[in-house]
N, C-alpha and C positions, 0 to 999 in steps of 0.2 A: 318630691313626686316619687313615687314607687315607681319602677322598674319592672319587676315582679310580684306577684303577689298568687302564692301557690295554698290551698284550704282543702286539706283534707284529701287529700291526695295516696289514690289506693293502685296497684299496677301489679298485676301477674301474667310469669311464663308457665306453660306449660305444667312446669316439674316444681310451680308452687309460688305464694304472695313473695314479692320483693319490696314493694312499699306499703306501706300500712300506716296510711290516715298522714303524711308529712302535708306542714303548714309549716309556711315559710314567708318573709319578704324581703325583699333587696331594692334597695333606696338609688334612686338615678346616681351614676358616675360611681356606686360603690364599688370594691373590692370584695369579693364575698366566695371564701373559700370553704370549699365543702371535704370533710376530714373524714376517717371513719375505718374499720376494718373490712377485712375482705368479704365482698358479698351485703354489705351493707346497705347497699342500693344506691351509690354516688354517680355512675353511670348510666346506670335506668334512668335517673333524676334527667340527668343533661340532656340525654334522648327523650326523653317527656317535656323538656322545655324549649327544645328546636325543635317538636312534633315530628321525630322521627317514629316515638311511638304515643300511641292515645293512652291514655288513664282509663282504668275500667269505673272509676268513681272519682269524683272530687273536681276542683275548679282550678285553672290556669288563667293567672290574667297577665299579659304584657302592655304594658303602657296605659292602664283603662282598659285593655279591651278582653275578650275570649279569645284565648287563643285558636281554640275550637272553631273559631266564627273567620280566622282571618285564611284568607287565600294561602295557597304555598309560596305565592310570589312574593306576598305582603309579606310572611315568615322570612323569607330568604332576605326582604330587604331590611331589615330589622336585626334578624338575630345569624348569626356567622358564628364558624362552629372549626374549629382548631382540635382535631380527632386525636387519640393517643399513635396510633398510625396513620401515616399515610401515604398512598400508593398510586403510581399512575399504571397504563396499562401498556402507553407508548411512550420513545423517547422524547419527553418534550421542555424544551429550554425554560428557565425559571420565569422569563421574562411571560411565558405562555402559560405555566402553570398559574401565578399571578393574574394574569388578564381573565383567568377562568371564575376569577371571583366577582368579574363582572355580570355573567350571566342572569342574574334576578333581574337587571336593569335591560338588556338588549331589546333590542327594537325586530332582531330578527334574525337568521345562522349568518353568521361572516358579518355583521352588519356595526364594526365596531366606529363609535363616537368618537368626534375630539374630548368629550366629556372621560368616557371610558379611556382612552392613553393619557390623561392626564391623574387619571384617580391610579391609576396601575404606578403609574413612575411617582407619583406622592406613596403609595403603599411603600414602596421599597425603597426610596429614600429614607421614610420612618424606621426601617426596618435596618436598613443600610446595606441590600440587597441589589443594588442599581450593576453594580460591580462585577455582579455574578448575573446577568441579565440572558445573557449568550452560551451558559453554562445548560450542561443540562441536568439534571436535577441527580441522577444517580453519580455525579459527579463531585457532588458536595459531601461534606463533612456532615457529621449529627445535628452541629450548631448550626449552621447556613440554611439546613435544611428546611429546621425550626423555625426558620425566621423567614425562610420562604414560602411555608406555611402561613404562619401569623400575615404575612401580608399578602397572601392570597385573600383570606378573610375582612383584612381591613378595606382592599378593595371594593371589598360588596357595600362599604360604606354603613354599617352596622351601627345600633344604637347600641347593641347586646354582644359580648364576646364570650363566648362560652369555649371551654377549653380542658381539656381530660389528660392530664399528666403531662403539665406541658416540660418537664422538665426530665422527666425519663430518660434513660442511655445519655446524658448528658454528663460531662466532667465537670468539674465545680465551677471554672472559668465560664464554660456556656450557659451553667445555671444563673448564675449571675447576672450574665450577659441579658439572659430569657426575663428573669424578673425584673430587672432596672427596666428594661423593654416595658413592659405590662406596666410599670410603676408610671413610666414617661407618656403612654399612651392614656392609661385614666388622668394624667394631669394636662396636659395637651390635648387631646380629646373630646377628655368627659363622659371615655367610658365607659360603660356598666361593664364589669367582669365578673363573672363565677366560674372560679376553676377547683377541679377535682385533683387532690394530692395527695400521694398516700408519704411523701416526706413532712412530717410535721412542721419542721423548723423554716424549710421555704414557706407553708403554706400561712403559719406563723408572722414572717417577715414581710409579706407582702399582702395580705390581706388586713381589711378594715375591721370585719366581724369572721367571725367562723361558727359553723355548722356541722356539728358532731352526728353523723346517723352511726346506727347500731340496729343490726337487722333488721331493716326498712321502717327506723322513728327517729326523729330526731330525740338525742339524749341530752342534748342541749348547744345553745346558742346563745352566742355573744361577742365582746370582745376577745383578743385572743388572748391575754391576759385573765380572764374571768373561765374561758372554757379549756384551758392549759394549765390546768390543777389534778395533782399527781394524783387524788384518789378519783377524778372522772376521767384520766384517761387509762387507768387502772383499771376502771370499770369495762371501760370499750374495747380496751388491746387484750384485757387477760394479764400484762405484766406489772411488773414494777418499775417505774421511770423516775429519773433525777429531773428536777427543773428549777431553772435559775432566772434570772434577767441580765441580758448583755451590758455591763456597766457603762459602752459607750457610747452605742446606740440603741438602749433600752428597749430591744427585742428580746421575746422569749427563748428561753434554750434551751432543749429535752435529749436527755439520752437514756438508753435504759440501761437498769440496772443490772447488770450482769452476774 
């Protein structure tokens, strides 16, 4: 079953086109990491498919359906959205930042379910957050954070995880940590991810297929194997890169040439 399924898909700011004509799809439960240089439109993308922004052309479909067509509530209970920041405005403990990914579901303000505290304490057990429940959030470290995030969203109970640099300001331990996480979640789960990275080698290691844009096109798609060929990503960065295959767990591995 597709998951996505994005045709022709056009979107401009102000100061000029950022995507131009992307056609795309992403298969239920896949991994589907989107690559690319700066300004490429990877971001506009993921806000065009959590309809935080409309497309001025082209079609959006989640599950079967228009995206266009579905409520904001239906959006929110679907697709859950893991920001490159994120910021609260008050002090509030992780346990309550989590619960906020309830929201798509409530019945009404303050009005929380036995349903909703048991999806909140499942979120952060998955995450392994439980721990830090009474913490409050400016309290944690980069990785806790992360993962207080992430299960903010898993709360909302989501077919769709969408996620914009989920590995940024992180040390290589918490990178790890973030991706084994994402790898444990589509297998347990089942579910759909597309995330935006501008590290190759994470984006690489944990996705199924990859999605090369270059000034708002897709320059190609595929495996990561097929789209991690030193003269396309030559084309995309400007540089000259080395690439190998890890001989022991047969992942890709790029550095550039210096």
């Amino acid at each position: 079953m597709k998951a996505v399924e994005v045709h022709d898909l056009y979107f401009s700011y102000r100061n000029g086109r950022v995507l131009n004509g992307i056609s795309l799809t992403v298969e239920a439960g896949e991994v589907l990491g989107i690559i690319g240089p700066n300004s490429a439109g990877k971001t506009t993308l993921l806000r065009l498919l959590s309809r935080v922004l409309i497309g001025e052309a082209g079609t959006i479909s989640l599950y079967g359906r228009d995206l266009n067509a579905l409520t904001k509530r239906e959006v929110a209970r679907t697709v859950a959205v893991v920001p490159q920041e994120f910021q609260v405005a008050f002090p509030f403990t992780v346990e309550q930042v989590v619960a906020m990914g309830r929201y798509p579901h409530a019945r009404g303000i303050g009005l929380e379910t036995a349903e909703d505290r048991r999806a909140t304490e499942h979120a952060m057990d998955e995450t392994v957050t439980a721990h830090l429940a009474a913490k409050y959030l400016d309290q944690l470290s980069s990785g806790e954070k992360q993962r207080v995030v992430i299960a903010r969203a898993l709360a909302q109970q989501p077919q769709l995880l969408l996620l914009d640099e989920p590995t940024t300001h992180l040390d290589l331990s918490h990178q790890v940590e973030i991706l084994g996480l994402l790898k444990r979640l589509q297998a347990e789960r089942g579910l759909t991810i597309i995330l935006v990275s501008h590290d190759l080698n994470a984006a690489a290691a944990v996705s199924d297929r990859l999605v090369l844009l270059k000034e708002g096109t897709v320059l190609t798609a595929g495996l990561p194997e097929e789209v991690m060929q030193p003269e396309i990503i030559e084309k995309a960065y400007g540089c000259a890169v080395w690439i190998d295959t890890d001989p022991e767990t047969g992942k890709i591995r790029i550095l550039p040439r210096l």
